[in-house]
C-alpha positions in Angstrom: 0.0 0.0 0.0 2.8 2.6 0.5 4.2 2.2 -2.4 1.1 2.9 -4.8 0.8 6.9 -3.6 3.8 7.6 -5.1 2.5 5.7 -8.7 -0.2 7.7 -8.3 1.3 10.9 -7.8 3.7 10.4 -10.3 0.7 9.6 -12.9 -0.7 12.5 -11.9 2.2 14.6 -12.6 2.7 12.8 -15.6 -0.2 14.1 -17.1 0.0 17.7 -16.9 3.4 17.4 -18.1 2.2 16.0 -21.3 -1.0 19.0 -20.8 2.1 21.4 -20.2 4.1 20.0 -23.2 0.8 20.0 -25.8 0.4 23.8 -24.9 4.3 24.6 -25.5 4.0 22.9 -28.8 0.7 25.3 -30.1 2.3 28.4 -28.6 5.5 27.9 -30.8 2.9 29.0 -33.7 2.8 32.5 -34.4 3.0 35.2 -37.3 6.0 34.3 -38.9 6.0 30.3 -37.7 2.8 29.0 -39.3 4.2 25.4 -39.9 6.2 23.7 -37.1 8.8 20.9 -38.1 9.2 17.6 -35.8 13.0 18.8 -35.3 12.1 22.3 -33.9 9.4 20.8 -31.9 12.0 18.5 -30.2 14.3 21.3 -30.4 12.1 23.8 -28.4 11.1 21.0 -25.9 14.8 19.4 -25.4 13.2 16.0 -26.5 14.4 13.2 -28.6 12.6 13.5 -32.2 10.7 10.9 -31.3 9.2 11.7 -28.5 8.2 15.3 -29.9 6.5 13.0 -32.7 4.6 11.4 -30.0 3.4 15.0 -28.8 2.6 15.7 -32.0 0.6 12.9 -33.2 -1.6 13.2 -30.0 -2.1 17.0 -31.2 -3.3 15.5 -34.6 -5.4 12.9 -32.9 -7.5 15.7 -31.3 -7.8 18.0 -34.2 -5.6 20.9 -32.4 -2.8 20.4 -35.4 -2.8 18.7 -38.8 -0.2 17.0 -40.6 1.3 19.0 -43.7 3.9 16.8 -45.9 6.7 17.4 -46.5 6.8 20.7 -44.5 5.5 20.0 -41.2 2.5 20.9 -39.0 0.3 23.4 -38.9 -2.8 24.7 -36.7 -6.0 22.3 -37.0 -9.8 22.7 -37.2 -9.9 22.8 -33.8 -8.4 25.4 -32.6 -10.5 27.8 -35.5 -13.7 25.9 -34.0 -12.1 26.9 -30.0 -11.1 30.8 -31.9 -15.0 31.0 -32.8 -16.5 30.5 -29.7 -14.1 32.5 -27.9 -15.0 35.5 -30.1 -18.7 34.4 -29.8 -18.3 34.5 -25.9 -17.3 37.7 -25.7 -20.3 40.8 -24.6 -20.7 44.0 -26.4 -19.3 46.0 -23.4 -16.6 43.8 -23.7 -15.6 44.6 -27.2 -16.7 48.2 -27.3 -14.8 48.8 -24.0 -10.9 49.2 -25.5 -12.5 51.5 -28.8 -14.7 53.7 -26.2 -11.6 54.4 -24.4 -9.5 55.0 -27.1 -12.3 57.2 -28.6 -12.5 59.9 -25.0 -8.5 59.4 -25.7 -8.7 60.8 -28.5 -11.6 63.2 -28.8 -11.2 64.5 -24.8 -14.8 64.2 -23.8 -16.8 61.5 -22.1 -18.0 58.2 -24.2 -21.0 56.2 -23.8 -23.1 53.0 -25.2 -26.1 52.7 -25.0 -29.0 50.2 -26.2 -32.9 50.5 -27.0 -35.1 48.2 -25.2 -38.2 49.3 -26.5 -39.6 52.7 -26.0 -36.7 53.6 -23.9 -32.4 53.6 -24.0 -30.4 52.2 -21.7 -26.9 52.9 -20.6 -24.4 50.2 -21.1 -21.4 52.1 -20.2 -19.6 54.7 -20.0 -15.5 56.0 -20.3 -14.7 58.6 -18.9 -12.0 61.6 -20.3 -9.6 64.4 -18.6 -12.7 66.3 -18.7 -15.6 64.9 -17.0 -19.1 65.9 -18.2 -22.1 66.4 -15.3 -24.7 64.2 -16.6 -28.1 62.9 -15.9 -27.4 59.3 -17.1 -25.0 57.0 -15.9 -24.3 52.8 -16.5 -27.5 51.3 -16.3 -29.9 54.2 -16.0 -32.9 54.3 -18.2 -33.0 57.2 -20.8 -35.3 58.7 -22.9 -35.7 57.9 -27.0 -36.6 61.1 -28.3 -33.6 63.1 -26.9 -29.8 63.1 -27.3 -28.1 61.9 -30.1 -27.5 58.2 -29.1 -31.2 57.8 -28.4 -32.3 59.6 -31.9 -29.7 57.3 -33.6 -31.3 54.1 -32.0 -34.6 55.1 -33.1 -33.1 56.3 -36.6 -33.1 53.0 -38.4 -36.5 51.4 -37.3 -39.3 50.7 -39.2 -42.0 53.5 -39.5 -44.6 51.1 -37.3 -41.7 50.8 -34.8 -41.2 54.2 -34.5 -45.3 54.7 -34.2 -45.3 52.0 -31.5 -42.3 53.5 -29.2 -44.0 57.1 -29.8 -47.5 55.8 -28.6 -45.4 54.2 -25.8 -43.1 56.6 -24.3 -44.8 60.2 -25.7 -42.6 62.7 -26.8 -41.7 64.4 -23.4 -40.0 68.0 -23.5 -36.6 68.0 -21.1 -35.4 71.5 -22.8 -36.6 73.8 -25.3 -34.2 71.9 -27.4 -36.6 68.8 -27.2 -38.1 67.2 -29.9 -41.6 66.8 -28.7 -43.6 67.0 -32.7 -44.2 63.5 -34.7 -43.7 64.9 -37.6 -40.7 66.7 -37.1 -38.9 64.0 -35.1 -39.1 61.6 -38.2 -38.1 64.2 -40.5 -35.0 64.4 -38.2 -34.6 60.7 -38.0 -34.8 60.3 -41.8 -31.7 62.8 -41.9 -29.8 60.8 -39.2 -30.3 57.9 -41.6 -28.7 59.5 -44.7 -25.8 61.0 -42.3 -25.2 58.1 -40.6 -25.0 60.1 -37.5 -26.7 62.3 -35.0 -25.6 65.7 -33.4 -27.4 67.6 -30.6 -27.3 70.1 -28.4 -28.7 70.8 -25.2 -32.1 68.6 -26.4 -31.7 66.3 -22.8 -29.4 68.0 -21.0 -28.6 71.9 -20.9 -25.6 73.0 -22.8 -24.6 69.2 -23.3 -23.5 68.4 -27.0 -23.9 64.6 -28.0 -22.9 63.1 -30.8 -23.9 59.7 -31.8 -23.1 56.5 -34.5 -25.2 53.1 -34.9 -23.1 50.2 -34.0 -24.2 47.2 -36.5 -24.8 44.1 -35.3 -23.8 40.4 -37.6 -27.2 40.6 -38.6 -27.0 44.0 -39.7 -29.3 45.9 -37.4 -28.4 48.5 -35.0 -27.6 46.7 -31.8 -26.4 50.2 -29.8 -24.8 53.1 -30.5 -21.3 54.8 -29.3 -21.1 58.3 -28.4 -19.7 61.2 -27.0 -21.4 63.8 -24.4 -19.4 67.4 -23.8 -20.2 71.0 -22.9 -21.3 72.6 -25.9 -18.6 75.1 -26.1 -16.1 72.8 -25.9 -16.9 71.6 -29.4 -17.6 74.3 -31.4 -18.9 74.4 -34.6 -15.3 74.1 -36.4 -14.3 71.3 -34.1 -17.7 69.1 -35.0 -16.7 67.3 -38.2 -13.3 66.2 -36.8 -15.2 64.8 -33.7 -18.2 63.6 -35.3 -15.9 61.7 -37.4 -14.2 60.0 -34.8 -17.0 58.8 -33.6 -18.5 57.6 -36.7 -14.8 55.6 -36.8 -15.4 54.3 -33.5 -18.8 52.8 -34.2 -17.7 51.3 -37.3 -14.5 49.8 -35.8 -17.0 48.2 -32.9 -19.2 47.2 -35.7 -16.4 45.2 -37.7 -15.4 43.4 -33.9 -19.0 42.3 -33.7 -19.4 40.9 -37.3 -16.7 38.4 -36.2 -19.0 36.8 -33.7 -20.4 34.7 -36.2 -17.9 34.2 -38.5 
């Protein structure tokens, strides 16, 4: 009986060594090593060619590498099929995070996501700049859909009954004299969000706030949020809009590209 622990412990062992080795193998791929030969294998290991073989034959086995004569090996089905669910895995706050950080990087002002759920907009997140903005809306808070520029640009690409349906819902509540509160005139406005591809307001849900907003795309190609900024109005003056507005239309569209690859 005392000598079967250490068998047991030594199995044990033995097995996340080979774990440990199968790992060391598929992280010797990279940009400029797409195809591994047996020799470097053993090389890189400090194994007999043989025993690398062994390695990489169990790596073939499971799918994780395939066998390409005479070069070598390279990466198998299975680690695209593990690369596919990793990128499905991953959240919109997730991937809009980095490009919402780099966007207040870059423009100075505050950034934010947001989402429509219905008749109303919710705030997914929100990055902070050097210059921090007062708002009325934080993560998570619920926000009106016929003010700011996120909300407008939300509402911008749905269908005419959809847009009837969230009106009879929600109303058309005034938060400034800047509000949109008319029927008529918010889907003239929406119509000529649509052939922008962006939204720009000022002061329509909070007082000498500017927002500007961009649709992120979904893989199935409807809006699935939008990516914004929110600043004092003079600090983007009327000179300074297209370089910002810009940037933010570059931001959505570089969140927008991240999420297509979810189903890919």
């Amino acid at each position: 009986m005392a000598d079967q622990a250490p068998e047991k412990a030594s199995g044990y062992r033995g097995r996340n060594s080979t774990a440990d080795r199968a790992l060391d193998i598929l992280l010797l791929f990279d940009d400029s090593r797409l195809v591994l030969g047996g020799q470097d294998v053993a090389d890189h290991l400090g194994v007999s060619r043989s025993t690398a073989y062994r390695y990489l034959q169990s790596l073939v086995g499971s799918g994780f590498i395939e066998e390409q004569r005479p070069a070598g090996y390279r990466l198998g089905p299975r680690v695209f099929e593990l690369a596919r669910l990793a990128r499905k895995g991953l959240g919109l706050s997730e991937i809009a995070r980095p490009v919402m950080r780099e966007l207040a990087a870059e423009v100075g002002e505050t950034v934010l996501l947001t989402r429509r759920t219905g008749a109303t907009v919710v705030c997914l997140e929100r990055e902070e700049s050097g210059h921090p903005v007062r708002l009325s809306y934080e993560r998570g808070h619920v926000l009106p859909v016929n003010a700011g520029a996120s909300a407008l640009v939300l509402l911008a690409w749905a269908s005419d009954d959809e847009v009837a349906d969230v009106v009879a819902q929600a109303g058309l509540p005034r938060f400034t004299e800047a509000t949109v509160t008319d029927a008529g005139v918010l889907r003239e406005r929406l119509a000529r969000i649509r052939a922008e591809g962006t939204a720009v307001t000022r002061g329509e849900l909070d007082p000498h706030v500017l927002g500007v907003a961009a649709p992120v795309v979904g893989a199935d190609g409807g809006v699935a949020a939008a990516v914004s900024i929110a600043a004092l109005s003079h600090r983007v003056p009327d000179e300074r809009l297209p370089d910002v507005t810009a940037a933010v239309a570059a931001a959505a569209g570089r969140i927008s590209d991240r999420l297509k690859t979810l189903d890919s």
